[in-house]
Each structure stands twice: as structure tokens, then as C-alpha cells.
C-alpha positions, -999 to 999 in steps of 0.1 A, spaced: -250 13 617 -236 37 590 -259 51 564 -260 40 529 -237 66 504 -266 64 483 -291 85 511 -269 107 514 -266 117 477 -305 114 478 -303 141 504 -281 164 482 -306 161 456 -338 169 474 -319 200 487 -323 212 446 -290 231 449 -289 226 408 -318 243 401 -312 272 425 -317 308 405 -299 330 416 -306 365 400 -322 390 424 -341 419 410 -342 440 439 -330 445 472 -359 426 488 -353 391 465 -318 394 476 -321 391 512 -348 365 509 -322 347 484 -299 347 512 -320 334 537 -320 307 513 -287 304 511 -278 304 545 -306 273 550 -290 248 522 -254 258 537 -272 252 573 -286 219 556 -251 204 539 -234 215 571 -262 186 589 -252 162 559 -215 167 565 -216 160 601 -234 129 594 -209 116 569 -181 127 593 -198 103 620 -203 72 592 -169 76 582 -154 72 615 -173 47 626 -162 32 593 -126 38 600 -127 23 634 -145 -8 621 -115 -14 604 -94 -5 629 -104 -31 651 -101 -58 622 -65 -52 619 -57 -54 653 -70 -91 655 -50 -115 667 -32 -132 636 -30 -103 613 -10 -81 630 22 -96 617 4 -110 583 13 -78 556 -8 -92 531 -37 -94 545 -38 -63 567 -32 -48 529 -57 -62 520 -81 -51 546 -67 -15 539 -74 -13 507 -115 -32 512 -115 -3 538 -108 25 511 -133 10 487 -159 11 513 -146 49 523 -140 61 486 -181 68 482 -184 91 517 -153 107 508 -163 115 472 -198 128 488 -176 150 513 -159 167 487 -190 170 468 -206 191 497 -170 212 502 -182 220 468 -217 231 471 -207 250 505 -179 270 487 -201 280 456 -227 293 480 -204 312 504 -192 327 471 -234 330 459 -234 346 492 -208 371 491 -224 379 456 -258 388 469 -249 406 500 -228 433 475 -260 433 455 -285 440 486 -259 468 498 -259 481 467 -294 483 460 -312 504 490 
């Protein structure tokens, strides 16, 4: 059983990436900052391999409908199941790139905080 898109987005959200403050006034706020950090990428990493699974179980639910006997020859309706298949995928997959997002901007939050804690001794 694959998890609704809409939990997963629910995650995102209690993970409050979008109010995350990210402006250290010393050394010691930094390194806690990237503690931080390091959890919600820890966190979305979880999410992601949980999509990953949904998706191809997903994928291979489809699969196996258009290897049925009958619509292996039938084009129109093993289009058809193509495209209901991509429908159903389009919400994981716009959730996947959403977290490629959020990872990215923290590696680079990351980057940015460990110069700041170096730099401030």
C-alpha cells in the first residue's frame, strides 16, 4: 500500500524548513545551526526513500497491468494505462524534486555556516 502524496507533503511541512532562521551570531549558534541542518537533511533523506519505495511499487503496479493478457497488442489502451500511470506518478515526482530542492539549499546553508564557525573562533 503506497502512501498518500498528501502525507508526505504534510511531512515536509512539519519539518518547518520555511521558517528556518538561519543567521548565526557566534561560533556556538553556528554549530548548533548545523546540527540542525544535518537533522532536516537526515529527515528529507527518510522522506525520499519513502517516496522512492511508493513510486516503484507504483510503477510496477502498472507494469503488471500492461502485461495482461489482451493488452499487450492493444496500443490504445496500453496508452492509456501509460498515461493514468503518470497522472498517479506526477504528485510523488513533483514531491521528489521538491525535497532535491530543500536538500540542495541546505547543503548550500551548510557550506555557509561551516565558513562562518571557522571563521569565528
Amino acid at each position: 500500500m503506497v502512501i498518500n502524496p498528501k502525507i508526505y507533503m504534510e511531512q515536509l511541512e512539519e519539518l518547518g524548513l520555511e521558517d528556518l532562521e538561519i543567521e548565526p551570531s557566534s561560533r556556538g549558534e553556528a554549530v548548533k545551526l548545523i546540527r540542525e541542518i544535518e537533522d532536516h537533511i537526515s529527515n528529507l533523506n527518510k522522506i525520499r526513500y519513502n517516496l522512492h519505495g511508493d513510486m516503484r511499487i507504483i510503477r510496477k503496479e502498472y507494469l503488471e497491468r500492461l502485461v495482461e493478457e489482451g493488452i499487450r497488442g492493444d496500443r490504445k489502451r496500453r496508452r492509456l494505462i501509460m498515461d493514468e500511470r503518470d497522472r498517479v506518478l506526477s504528485p510523488y515526482e513533483g514531491i521528489d524534486r521538491l525535497i532535491d530542492g530543500f536538500i540542495d539549499w541546505l547543503e548550500n546553508v551548510l557550506i555557509f555556516l561551516r565558513e562562518y564557525a571557522g571563521n569565528h573562533e
